[in-house]
C-alpha positions as a Python dict, from the first residue, in 0.01 Angstrom:
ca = {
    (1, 'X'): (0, 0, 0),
    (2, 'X'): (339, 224, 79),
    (3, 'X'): (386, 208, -330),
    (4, 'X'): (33, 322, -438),
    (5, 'X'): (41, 616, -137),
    (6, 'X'): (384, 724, -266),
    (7, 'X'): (220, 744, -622),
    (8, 'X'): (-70, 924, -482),
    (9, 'X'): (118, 1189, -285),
    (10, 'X'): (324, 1211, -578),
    (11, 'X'): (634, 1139, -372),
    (12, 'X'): (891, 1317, -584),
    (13, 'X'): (1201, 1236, -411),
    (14, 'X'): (1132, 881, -477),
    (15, 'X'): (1288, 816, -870),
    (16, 'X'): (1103, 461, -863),
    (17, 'X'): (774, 685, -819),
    (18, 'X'): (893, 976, -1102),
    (19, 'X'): (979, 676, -1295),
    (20, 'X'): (603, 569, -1286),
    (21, 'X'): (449, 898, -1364),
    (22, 'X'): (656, 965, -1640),
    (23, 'X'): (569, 588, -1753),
    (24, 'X'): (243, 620, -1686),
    (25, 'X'): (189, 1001, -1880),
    (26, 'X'): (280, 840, -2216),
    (27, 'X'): (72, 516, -2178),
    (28, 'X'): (-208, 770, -2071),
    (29, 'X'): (-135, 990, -2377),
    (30, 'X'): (-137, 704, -2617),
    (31, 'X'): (-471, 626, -2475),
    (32, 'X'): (-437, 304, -2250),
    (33, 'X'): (-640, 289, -1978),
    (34, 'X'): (-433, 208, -1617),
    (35, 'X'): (-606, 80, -1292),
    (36, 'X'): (-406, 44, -989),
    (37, 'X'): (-527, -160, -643),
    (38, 'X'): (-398, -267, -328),
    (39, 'X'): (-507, -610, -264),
    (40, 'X'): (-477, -715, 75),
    (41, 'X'): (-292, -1016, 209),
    (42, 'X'): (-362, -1252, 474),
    (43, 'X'): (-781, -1236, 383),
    (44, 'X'): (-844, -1566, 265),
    (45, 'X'): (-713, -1531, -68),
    (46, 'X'): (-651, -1869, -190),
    (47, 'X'): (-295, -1923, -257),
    (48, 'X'): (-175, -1601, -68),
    (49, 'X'): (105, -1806, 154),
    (50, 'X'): (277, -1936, -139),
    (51, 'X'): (259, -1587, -297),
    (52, 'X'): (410, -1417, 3),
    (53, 'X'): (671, -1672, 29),
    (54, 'X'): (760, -1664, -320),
    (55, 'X'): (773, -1284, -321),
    (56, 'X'): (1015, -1270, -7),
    (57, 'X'): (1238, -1524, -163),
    (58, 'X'): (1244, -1296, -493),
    (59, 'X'): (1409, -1025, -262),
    (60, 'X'): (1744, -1253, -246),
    (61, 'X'): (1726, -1246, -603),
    (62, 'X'): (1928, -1020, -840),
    (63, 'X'): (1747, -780, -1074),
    (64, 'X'): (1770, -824, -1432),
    (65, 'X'): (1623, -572, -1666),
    (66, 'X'): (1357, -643, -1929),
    (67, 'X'): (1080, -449, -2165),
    (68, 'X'): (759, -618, -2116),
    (69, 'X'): (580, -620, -2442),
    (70, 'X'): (248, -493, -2448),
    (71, 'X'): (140, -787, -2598),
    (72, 'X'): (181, -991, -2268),
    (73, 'X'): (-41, -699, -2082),
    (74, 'X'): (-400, -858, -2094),
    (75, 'X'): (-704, -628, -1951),
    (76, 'X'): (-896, -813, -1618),
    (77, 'X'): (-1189, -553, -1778),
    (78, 'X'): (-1385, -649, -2091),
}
């Protein structure tokens, strides 16, 4: 929820959250439509400990850079 209020407050001194806005300006201007949530953990959401525990083990992880292509994007909204 940190990440969403950052974006919200428009956090500035955060370049992860200038990063986004910039991001998310052009993908606004070309017309795509972007929804951000918070889902909750730990409220019965099935499969939720093995998420968790698969996130926090991503953490030891290094980070690789990659460009998503759009194609891969798919809308939960029909």
């Amino acid at each position: 929820m940190s990440s969403l209020l950052s974006i919200c407050g428009f956090n500035l001194d955060s370049d992860l959250v200038q990063k986004f806005l910039k991001d998310y300006i052009i993908l606004a201007e070309n017309g795509k439509n972007i929804i951000l949530c918070w889902i909750p953990s730990h409220v019965e959401i099935l499969g939720n400990e093995k998420a968790d525990a698969a996130a926090k083990s991503a953490l030891s992880l290094p980070v690789t850079r990659m460009k998503l292509p759009t194609t891969d994007i798919v809308s939960s909204y029909n």
